[in-house]
N, CA and C atoms as an extended XYZ file, in Angstrom:
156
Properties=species:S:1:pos:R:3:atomname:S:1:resname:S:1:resid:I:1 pbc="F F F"
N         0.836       -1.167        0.000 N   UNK     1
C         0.000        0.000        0.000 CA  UNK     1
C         0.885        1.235        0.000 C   UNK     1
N         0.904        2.254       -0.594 N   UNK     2
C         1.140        3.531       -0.552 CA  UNK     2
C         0.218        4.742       -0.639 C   UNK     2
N         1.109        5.942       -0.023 N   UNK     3
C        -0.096        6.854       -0.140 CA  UNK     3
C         0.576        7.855       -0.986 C   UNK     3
N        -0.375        8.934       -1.599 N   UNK     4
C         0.475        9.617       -2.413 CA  UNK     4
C         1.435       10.650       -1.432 C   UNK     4
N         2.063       11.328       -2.289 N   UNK     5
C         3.186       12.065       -1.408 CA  UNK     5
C         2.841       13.391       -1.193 C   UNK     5
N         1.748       13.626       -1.569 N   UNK     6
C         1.115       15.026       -0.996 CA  UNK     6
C         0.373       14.745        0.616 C   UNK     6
N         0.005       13.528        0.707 N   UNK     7
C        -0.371       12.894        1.680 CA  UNK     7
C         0.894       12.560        3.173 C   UNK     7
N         1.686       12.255        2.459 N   UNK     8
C         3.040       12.215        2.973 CA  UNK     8
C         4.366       11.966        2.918 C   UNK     8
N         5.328       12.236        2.872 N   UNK     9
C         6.580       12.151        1.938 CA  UNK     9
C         7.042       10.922        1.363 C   UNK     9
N         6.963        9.945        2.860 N   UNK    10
C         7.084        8.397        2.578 CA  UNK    10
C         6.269        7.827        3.325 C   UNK    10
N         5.709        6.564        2.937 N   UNK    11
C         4.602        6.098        3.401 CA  UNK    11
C         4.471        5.014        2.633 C   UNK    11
N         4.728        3.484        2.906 N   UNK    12
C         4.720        2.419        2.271 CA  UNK    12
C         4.241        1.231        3.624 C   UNK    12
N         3.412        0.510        3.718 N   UNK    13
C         2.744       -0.345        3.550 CA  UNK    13
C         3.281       -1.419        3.659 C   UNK    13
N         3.554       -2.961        4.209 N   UNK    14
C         3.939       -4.340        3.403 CA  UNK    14
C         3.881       -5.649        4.389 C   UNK    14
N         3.677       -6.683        4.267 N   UNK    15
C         3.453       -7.400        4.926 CA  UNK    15
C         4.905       -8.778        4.872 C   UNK    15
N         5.654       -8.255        4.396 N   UNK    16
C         7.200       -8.638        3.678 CA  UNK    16
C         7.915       -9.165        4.766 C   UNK    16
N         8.924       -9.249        4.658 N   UNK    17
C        10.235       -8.787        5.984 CA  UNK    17
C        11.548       -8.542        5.109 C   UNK    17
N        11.474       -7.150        4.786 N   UNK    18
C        12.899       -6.921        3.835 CA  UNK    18
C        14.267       -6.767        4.638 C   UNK    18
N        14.110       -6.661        5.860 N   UNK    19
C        15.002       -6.614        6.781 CA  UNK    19
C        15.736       -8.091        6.502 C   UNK    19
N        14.898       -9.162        5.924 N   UNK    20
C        15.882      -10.216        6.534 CA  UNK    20
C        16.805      -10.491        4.833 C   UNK    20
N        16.787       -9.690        4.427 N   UNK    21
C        17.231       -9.714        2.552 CA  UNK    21
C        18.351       -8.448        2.605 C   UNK    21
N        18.384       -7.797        3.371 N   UNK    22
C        19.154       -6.459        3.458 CA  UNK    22
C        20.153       -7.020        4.048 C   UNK    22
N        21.234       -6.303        3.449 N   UNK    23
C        22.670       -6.563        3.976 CA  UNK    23
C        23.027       -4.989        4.059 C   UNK    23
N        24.055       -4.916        4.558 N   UNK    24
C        24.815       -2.900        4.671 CA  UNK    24
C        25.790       -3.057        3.270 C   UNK    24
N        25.890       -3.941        2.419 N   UNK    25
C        26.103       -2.690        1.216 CA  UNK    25
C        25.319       -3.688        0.106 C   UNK    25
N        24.230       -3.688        0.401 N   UNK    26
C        22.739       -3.947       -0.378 CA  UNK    26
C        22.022       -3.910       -0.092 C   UNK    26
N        21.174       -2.844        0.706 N   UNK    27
C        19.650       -2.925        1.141 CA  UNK    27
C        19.291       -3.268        0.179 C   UNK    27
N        17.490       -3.749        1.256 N   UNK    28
C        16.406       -3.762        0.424 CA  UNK    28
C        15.990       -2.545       -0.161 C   UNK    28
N        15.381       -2.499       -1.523 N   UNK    29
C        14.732       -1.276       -1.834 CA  UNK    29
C        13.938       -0.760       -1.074 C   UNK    29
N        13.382       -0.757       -0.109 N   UNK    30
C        12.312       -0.842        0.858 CA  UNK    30
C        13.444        0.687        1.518 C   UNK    30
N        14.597        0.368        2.058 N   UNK    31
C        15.718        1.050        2.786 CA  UNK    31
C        15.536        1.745        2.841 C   UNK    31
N        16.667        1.363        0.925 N   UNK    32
C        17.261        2.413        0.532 CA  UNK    32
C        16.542        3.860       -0.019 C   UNK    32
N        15.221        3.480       -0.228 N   UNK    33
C        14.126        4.130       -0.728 CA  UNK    33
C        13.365        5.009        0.184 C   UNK    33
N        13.846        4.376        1.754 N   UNK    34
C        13.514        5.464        2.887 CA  UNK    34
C        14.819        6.579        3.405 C   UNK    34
N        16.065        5.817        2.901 N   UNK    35
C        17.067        6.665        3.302 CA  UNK    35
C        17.071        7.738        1.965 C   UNK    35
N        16.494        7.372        1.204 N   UNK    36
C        17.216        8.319        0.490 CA  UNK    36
C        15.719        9.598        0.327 C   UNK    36
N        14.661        9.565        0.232 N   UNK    37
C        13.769       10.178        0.835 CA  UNK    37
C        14.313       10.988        2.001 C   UNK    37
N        14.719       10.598        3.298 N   UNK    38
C        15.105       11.088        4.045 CA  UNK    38
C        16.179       12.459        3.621 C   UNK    38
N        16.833       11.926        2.792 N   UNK    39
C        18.174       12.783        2.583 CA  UNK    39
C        17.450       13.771        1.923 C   UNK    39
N        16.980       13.894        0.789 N   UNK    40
C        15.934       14.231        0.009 CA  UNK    40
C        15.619       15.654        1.179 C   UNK    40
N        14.494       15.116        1.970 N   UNK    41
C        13.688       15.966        2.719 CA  UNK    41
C        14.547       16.952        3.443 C   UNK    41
N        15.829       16.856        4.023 N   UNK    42
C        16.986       17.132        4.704 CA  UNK    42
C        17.464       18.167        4.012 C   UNK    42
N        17.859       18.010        2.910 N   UNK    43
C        18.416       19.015        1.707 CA  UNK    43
C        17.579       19.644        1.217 C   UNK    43
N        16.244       19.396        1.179 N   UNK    44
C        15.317       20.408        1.031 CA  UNK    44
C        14.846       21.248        1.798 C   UNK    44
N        15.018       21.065        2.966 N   UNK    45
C        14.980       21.851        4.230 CA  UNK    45
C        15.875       22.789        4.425 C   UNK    45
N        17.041       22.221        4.557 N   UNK    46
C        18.387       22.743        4.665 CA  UNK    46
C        18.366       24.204        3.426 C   UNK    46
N        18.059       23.899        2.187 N   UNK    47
C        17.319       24.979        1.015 CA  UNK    47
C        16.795       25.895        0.974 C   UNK    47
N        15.966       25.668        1.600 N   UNK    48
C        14.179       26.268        2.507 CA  UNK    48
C        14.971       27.741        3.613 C   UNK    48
N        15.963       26.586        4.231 N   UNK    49
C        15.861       27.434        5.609 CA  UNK    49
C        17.753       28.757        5.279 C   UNK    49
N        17.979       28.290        3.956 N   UNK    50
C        18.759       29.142        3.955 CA  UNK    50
C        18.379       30.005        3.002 C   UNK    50
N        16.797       30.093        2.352 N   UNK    51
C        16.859       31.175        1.317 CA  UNK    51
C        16.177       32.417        2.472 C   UNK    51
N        15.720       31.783        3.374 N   UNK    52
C        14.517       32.983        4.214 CA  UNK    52
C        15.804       34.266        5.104 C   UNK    52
């Protein structure tokens, strides 16, 4: 399940266990797809808060 991203930045759903498929230099897409969102939101902030 997902929701759209106006709804919220990340937001995924799953009944999986990608944790047990993830290694540290191969996450699951599941992760890497939250870390990098994360970074994402971070640097856009970081953007935000240095044009004001």
């Amino acid at each position: 399940m997902e929701l759209p991203t106006s709804a919220h930045p990340f937001y995924i759903a799953t009944q999986a266990h990608p944790e047990l498929r993830s290694r540290p230099g191969k996450p699951h897409p599941l992760f890497a797809g939250l870390a990098g969102a994360a970074i994402e939101r971070r640097e856009a902030a970081r953007l935000f808060a240095a044009t004001e």
